[in-house]
FIPADO-594298 format. One line per 2 residues: their letters; for each residue x, y, z of C-alpha. Coordinates in nm, 2 decimals, padded with zeros to 4 digits. Layout:
REM FIPADO-594298
A = X/Y/Z  ...
***
This chain:
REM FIPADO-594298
XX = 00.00/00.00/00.00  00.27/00.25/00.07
XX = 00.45/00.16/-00.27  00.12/00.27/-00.44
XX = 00.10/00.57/-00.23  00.42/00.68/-00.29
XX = 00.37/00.65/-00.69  00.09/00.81/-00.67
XX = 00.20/01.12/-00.49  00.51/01.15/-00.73
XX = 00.22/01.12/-01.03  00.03/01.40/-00.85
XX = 00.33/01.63/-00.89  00.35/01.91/-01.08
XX = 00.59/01.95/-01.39  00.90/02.08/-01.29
XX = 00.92/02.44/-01.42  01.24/02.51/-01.67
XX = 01.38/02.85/-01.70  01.25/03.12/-01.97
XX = 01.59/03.12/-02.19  01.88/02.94/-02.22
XX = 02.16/03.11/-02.42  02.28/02.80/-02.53
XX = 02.63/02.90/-02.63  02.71/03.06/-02.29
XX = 02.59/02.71/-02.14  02.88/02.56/-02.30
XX = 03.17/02.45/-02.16  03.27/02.28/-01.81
XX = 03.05/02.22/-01.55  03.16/02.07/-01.19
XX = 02.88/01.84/-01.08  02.87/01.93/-00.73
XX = 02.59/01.73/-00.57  02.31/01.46/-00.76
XX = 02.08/01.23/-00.71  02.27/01.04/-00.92
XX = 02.21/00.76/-01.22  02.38/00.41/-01.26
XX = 02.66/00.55/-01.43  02.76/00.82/-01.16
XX = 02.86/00.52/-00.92  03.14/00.64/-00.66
XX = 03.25/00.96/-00.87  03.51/01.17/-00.79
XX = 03.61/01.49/-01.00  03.30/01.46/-01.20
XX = 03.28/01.71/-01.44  03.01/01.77/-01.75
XX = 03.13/01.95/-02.09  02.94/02.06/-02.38
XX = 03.03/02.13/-02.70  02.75/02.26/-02.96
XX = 02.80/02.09/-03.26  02.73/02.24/-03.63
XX = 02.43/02.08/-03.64  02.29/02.21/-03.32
XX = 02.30/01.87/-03.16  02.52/01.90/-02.82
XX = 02.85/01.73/-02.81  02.87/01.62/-02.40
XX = 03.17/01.44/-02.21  03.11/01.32/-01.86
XX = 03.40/01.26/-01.70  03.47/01.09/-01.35
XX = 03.75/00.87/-01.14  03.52/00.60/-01.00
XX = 03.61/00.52/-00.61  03.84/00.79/-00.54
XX = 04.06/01.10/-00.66  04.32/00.85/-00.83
XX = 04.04/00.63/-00.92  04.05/00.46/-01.36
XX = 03.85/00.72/-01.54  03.55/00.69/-01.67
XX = 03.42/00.87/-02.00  03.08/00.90/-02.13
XX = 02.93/01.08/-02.47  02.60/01.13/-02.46
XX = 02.41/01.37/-02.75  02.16/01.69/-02.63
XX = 01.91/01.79/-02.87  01.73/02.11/-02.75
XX = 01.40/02.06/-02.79  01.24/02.33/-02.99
XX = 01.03/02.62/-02.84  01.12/02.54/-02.50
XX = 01.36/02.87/-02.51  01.63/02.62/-02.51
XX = 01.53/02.50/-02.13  01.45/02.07/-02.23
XX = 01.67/01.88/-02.39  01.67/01.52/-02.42
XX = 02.00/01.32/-02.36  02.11/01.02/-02.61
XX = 02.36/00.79/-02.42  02.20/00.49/-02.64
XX = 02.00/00.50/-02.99  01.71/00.55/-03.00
XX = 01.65/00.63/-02.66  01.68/00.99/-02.51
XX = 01.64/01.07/-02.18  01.45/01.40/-01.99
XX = 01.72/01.72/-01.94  01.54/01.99/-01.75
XX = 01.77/02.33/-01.71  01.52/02.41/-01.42
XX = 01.78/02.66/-01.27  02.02/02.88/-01.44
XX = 02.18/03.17/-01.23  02.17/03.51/-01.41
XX = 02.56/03.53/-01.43  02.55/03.13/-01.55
XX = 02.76/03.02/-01.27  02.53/02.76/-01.08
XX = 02.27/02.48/-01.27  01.98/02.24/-01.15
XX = 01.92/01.99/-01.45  01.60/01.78/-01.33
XX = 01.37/01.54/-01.45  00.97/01.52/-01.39
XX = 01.00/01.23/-01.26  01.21/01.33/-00.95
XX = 01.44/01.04/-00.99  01.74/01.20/-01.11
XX = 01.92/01.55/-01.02  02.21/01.75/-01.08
XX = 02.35/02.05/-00.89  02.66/02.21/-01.12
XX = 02.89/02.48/-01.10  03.17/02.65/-01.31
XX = 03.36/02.63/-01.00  03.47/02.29/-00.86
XX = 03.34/02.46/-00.51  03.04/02.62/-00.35
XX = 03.03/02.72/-00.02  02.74/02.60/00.20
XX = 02.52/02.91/00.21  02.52/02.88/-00.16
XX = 02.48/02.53/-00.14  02.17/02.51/00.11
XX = 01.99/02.80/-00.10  02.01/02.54/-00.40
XX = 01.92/02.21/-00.21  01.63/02.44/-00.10
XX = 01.55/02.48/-00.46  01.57/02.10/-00.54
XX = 01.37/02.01/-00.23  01.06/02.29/-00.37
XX = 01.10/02.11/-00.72  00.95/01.79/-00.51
XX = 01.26/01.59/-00.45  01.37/01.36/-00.22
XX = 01.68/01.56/-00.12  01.81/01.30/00.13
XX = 01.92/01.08/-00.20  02.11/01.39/-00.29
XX = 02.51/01.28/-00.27  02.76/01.55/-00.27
XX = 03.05/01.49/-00.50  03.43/01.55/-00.38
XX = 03.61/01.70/-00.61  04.06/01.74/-00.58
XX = 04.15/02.01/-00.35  03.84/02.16/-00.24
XX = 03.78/02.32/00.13  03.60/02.27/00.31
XX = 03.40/02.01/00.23  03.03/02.07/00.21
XX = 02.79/01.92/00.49  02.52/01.70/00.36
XX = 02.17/01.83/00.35  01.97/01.79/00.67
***
């Protein structure tokens, strides 16, 4: 019974709001993932770090990058595709990691110098907290996690990611 409730109120949800624009070429570049609820994929990262690259086409070139189980850890690489979804002021995309199947990409936070991002998902299952910076400190941190919680999200599956040389380390969520 609480399995059915618990789908249910995720159902009952509304969708998670994007922002207006995206300036698509100012989103490029390196972004520090700094806390997620993460995916499959993200197991154990360390230095985890998403790049974009807009291709001629308009198709988005990405590169994940991560050392799985610690700072010296083998690296891992990923290559996913973004397509910006039109008339979405460049806000959804959908992710290829695997033809023909693309995944959800919410920009549901952009701050207005494009230094901090929230990519979500609808179904609240996945979340990613970025910066250009491979730090935040914690009062910018909290005001964000307070974001992801509003957005309807479970924020104690929120994991912070350490990245090299970084102090102090962020406190998990309460």
């Amino acid at each position: 019974m609480m399995t059915i409730f618990g789908l249910t109120a995720c159902q009952n949800l509304p969708p998670i709001q994007t922002v207006t624009q995206v300036d698509v070429d100012r989103f490029m570049g390196d972004w520090y993932v700094i806390a997620a609820i993460p995916t499959f994929m993200e197991s154990d990262p360390y230095n985890p770090v998403e790049h974009y690259d807009r291709n001629a086409d308009g198709t988005i070139a990405t590169t994940f990058t991560f050392n799985k189980g610690g700072f010296d850890g083998k690296l891992k690489e990923y290559h996913p595709t973004g397509f910006v979804v039109p008339n979405t002021g460049n806000a959804e995309w959908k992710m290829q990691f695997l033809w023909p199947f693309k995944s959800e990409y919410l920009i549901a936070y952009l701050s207005d110098d494009a230094q901090h991002t929230i990519i979500a998902r609808n179904k609240r299952d996945y979340v990613w907290l970025m910066s250009r910076q491979p730090s935040m400190d914690q009062a910018t941190f909290d005001k964000h996690v307070a974001k992801i919680k509003a957005m309807g999200y479970d924020i104690s599956k929120l994991e912070i990611f350490p990245h090299l040389n970084v102090q102090p380390p962020l406190k998990q969520p309460l």
